[in-house]
C-alpha positions in Angstrom: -239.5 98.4 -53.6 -238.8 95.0 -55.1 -241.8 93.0 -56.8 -243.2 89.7 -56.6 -241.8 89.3 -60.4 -238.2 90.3 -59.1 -238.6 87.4 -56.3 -240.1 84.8 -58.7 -236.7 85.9 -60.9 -234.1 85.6 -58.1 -235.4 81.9 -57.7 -235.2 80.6 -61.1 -231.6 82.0 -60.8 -230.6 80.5 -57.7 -232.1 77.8 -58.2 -229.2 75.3 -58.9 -226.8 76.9 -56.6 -229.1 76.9 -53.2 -230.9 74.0 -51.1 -234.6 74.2 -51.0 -234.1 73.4 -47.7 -236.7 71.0 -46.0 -239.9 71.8 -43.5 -239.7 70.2 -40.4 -242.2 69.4 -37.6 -241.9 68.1 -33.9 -244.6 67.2 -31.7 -243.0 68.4 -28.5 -243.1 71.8 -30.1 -246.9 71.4 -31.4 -248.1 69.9 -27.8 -246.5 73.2 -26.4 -247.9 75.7 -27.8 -251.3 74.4 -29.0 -250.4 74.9 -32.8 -249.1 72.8 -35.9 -246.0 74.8 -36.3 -243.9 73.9 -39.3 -239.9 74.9 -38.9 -238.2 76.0 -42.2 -235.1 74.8 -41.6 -232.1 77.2 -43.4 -230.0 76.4 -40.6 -229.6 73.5 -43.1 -228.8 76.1 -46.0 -225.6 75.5 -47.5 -222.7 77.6 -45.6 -225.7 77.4 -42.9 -228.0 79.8 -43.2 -229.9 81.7 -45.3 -227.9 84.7 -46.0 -226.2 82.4 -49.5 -229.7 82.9 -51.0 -229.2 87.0 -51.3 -225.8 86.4 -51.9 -226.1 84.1 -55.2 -228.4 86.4 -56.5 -226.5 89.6 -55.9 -222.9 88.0 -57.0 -224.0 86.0 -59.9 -225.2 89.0 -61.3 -222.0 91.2 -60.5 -219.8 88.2 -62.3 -222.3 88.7 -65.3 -221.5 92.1 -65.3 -217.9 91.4 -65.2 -216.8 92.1 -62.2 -213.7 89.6 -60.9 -213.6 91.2 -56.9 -216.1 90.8 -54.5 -216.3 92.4 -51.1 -218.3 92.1 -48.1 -218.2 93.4 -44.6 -219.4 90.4 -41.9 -217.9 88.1 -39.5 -220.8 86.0 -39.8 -223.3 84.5 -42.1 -223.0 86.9 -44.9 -219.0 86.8 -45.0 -219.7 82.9 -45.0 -222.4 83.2 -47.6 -220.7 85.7 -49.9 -216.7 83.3 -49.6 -218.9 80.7 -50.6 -220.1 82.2 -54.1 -217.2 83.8 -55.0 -215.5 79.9 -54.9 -218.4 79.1 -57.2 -218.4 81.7 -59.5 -214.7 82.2 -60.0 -213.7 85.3 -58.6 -211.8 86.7 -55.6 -213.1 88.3 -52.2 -212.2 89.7 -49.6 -214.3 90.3 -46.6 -213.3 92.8 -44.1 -214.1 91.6 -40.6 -213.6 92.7 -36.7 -211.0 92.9 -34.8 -212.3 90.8 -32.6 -214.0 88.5 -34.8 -214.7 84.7 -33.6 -211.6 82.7 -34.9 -214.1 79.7 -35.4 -216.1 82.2 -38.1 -212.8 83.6 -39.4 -211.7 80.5 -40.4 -214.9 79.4 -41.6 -214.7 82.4 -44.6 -211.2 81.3 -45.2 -212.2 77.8 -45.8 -214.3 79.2 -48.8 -211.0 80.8 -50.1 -211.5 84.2 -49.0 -208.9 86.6 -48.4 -209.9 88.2 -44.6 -209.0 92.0 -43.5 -209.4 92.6 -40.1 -210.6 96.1 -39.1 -212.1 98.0 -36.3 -214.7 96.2 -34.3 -218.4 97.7 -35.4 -219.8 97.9 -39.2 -219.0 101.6 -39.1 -215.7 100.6 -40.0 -216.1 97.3 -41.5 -218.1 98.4 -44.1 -216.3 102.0 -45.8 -213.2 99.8 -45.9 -215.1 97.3 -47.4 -216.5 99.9 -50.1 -213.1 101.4 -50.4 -211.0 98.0 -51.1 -214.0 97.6 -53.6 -213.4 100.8 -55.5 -209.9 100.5 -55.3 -209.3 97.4 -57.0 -212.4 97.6 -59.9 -215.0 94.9 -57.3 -218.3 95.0 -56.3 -219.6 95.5 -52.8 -221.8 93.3 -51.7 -223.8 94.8 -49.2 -225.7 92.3 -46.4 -229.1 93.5 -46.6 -230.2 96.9 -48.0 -229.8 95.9 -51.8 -232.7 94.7 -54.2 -230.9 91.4 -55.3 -230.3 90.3 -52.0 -233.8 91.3 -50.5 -235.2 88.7 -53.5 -233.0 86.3 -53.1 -233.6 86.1 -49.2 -237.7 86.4 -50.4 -237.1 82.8 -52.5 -238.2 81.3 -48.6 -241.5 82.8 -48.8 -242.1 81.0 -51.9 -240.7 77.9 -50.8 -242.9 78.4 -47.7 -246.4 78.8 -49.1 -245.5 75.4 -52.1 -244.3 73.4 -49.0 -247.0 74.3 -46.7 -250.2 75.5 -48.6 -252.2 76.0 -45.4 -250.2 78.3 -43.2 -251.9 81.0 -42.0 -248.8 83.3 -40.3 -244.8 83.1 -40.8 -242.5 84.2 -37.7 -239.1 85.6 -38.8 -236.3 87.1 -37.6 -235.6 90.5 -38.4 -232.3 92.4 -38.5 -231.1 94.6 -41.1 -234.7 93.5 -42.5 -233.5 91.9 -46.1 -235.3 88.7 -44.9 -238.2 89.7 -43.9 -238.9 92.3 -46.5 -238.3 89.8 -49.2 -240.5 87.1 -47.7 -243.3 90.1 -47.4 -242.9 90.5 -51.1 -243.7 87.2 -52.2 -246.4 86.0 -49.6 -248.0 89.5 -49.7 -248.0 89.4 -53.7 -249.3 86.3 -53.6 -251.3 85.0 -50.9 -252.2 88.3 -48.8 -254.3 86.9 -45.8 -251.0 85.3 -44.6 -249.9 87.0 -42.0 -246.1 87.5 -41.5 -244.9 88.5 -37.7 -241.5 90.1 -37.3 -239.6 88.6 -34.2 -236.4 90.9 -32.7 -234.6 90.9 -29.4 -235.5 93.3 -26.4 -232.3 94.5 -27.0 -231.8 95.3 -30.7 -235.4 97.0 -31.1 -234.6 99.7 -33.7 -236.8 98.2 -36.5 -239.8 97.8 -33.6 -238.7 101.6 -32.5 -238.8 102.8 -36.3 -242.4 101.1 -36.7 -243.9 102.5 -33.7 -242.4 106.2 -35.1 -242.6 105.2 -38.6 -239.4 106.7 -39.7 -236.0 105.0 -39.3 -234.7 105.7 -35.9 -231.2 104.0 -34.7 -230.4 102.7 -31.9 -226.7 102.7 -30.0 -224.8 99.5 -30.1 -227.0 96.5 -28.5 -225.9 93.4 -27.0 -227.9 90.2 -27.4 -227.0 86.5 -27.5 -228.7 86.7 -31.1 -225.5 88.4 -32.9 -226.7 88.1 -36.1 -229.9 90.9 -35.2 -227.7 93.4 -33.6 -228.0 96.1 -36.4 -228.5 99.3 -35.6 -231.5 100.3 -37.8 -233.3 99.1 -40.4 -232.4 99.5 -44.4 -233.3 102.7 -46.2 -234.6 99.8 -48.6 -235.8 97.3 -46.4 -237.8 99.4 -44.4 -240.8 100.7 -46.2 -241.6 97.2 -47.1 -242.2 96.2 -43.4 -244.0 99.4 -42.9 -246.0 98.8 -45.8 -246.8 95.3 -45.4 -245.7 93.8 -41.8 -248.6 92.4 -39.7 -246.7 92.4 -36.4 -243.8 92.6 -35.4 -242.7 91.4 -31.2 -239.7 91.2 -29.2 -238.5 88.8 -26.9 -236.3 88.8 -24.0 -232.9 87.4 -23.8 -233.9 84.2 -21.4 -236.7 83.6 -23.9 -234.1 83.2 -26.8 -232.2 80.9 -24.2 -235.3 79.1 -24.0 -235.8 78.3 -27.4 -232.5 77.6 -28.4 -232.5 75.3 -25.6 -235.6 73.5 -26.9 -235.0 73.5 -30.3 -231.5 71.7 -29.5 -233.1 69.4 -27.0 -236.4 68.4 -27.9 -235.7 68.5 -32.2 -232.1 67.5 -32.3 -231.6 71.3 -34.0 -228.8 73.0 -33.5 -229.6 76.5 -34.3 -228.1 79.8 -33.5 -229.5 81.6 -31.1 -230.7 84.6 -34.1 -232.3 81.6 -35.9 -234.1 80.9 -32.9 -236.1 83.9 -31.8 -238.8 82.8 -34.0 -239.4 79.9 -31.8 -239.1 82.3 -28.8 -241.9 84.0 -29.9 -243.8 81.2 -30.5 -243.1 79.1 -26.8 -243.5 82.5 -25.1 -247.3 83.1 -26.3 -246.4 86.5 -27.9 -247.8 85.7 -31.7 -251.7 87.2 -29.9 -254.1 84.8 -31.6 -254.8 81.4 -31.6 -253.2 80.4 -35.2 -253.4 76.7 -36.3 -251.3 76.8 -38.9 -247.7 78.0 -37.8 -244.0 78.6 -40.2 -241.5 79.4 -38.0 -238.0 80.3 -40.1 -235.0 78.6 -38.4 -232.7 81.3 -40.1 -229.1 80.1 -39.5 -227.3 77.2 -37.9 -223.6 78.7 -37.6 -222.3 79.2 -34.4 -218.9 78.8 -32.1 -219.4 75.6 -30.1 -217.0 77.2 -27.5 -219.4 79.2 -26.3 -222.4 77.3 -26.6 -223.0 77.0 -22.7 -223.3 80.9 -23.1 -226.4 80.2 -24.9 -228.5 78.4 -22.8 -231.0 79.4 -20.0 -230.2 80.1 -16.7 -230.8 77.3 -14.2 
């Protein structure tokens, strides 16, 4: 497992390259569920969301080791994310992405200069041809959660969290692959343990909830849920014995409860934040969090998403 010290490392070497993005509050939000609940906002994260935290950590430490390729397998936030720091440290990528990839997100990792290399549509294929281009050509893969680098990087929030807002008493995040989560464990559980840190997924991507309630990793098939950026199909080798270790809860929420929130979030705090970003707040509005906290941090986790289809994100009437 990764340490508080490997955290408190992957800030001070991020630190010039990220936003320490700001905590937000709306009373709407407080009046509704009873709570103070304080929204870290990474949706405002540069290439908008949080996955460039993991990625500056993992990257500038491949260019340090010389490496002059970089690959990645994501349509999303973590093609986006790892584009972005190649740009910024000088070298070329190239991330291997769907065949059926948004052409809004597409273009968004060419923007950062990326090279793009469409292939098969599920990470089963993405990712060995992302390995193999990789190997072939002397690069480094850069993996999207399961990696030690990018579980710290991603746990820089948690300290960001308990500086910004001394007095929470639980954090609601997202979990997918779990590189978020478990790195945010690692530094609130290292330093502060009585806060509690809840897990949120989908109803319909629940292998990390499955692999808790069996305590082993146990995949799923492939899951379909409005919150595209949780749809992995189990948790990381690495990732995993950190929640198990350390996670206090972890709940699921339906798909008209992610609606909800994204709807609320977009309506009532002017937030536009993908739909994965937003299952914390479903949590949250739908009562599921099982005590009475005060004190609330919800992580906003990403902001990117294809206006096109933004009617296909909101409740049903």
């Amino acid at each position: 497992m990764i340490s508080l010290e490997d955290v408190r490392k992957a800030q001070e070497e991020i630190r010039k390259v990220i936003h320490e993005t700001p905590v937000l509050t709306s009373t709407l939000l407080n009046e509704a569920c009873g709570s103070q609940v304080y929204l870290k906002a990474e949706h405002l994260q540069k290439t908008g969301s949080f996955k460039i935290r993991g990625a500056a950590n993992k990257i500038r430490q491949a260019v340090k080791d010389g490496t002059t390729l970089i690959t990645a397998a994501s349509s999303g936030n973590h093609g986006q994310a790892v584009a972005y720091m190649a740009r910024e440290t000088g070298v070329a990528a190239i991330i291997v992405v769907p065949e059926d990839a948004s052409p809004a997100k597409v273009g968004a990792i060419r923007a950062y200069g990326a090279d793009v290399e469409y292939c098969g549509t599920t990470s089963a294929e993405r990712i060995p041809r992302a390995r193999e281009l990789a190997e072939l050509n002397g690069g480094t893969y850069i993996p999207p959660y399961d990696d030690p680098l990018i579980m710290a990087g991603q746990g820089t929030i948690g300290l960001e969290i308990m500086e910004q807002v001394p007095d929470v008493e639980v954090i609601v995040v997202p979990v997918g692959g779990g590189g978020l989560i478990s790195g945010i464990l690692t530094a609130v559980k290292g330093l502060k343990p009585h806060i509690r840190v809840i897990g949120v997924e989908p109803e319909s991507a629940n292998d990390t909830y499955l692999s808790l309630q069996n305590r082993a990793i146990t995949p799923i098939a492939g899951t379909r849920t409005i919150a595209d950026g949780l749809r992995t199909s189990q948790p990381g080798d690495m990732t995993f014995p950190v929640l198990l270790e350390h996670l206090d809860d972890l709940v699921l929420v339906s798909e008209e409860e992610i609606k909800e929130a994204f709807k609320f979030l977009m309506e009532r705090s002017k937030q536009l934040v993908e739909p994965s970003g937003a299952v914390s707040i479903a949590a949250i509005l739908s009562g599921k969090l099982n005590a009475p906290y005060h004190n609330i941090t919800a992580v906003l986790s990403g902001g990117n998403l294809d206006l096109r289809g933004i009617t296909d994100c909101l409740p049903s009437e």
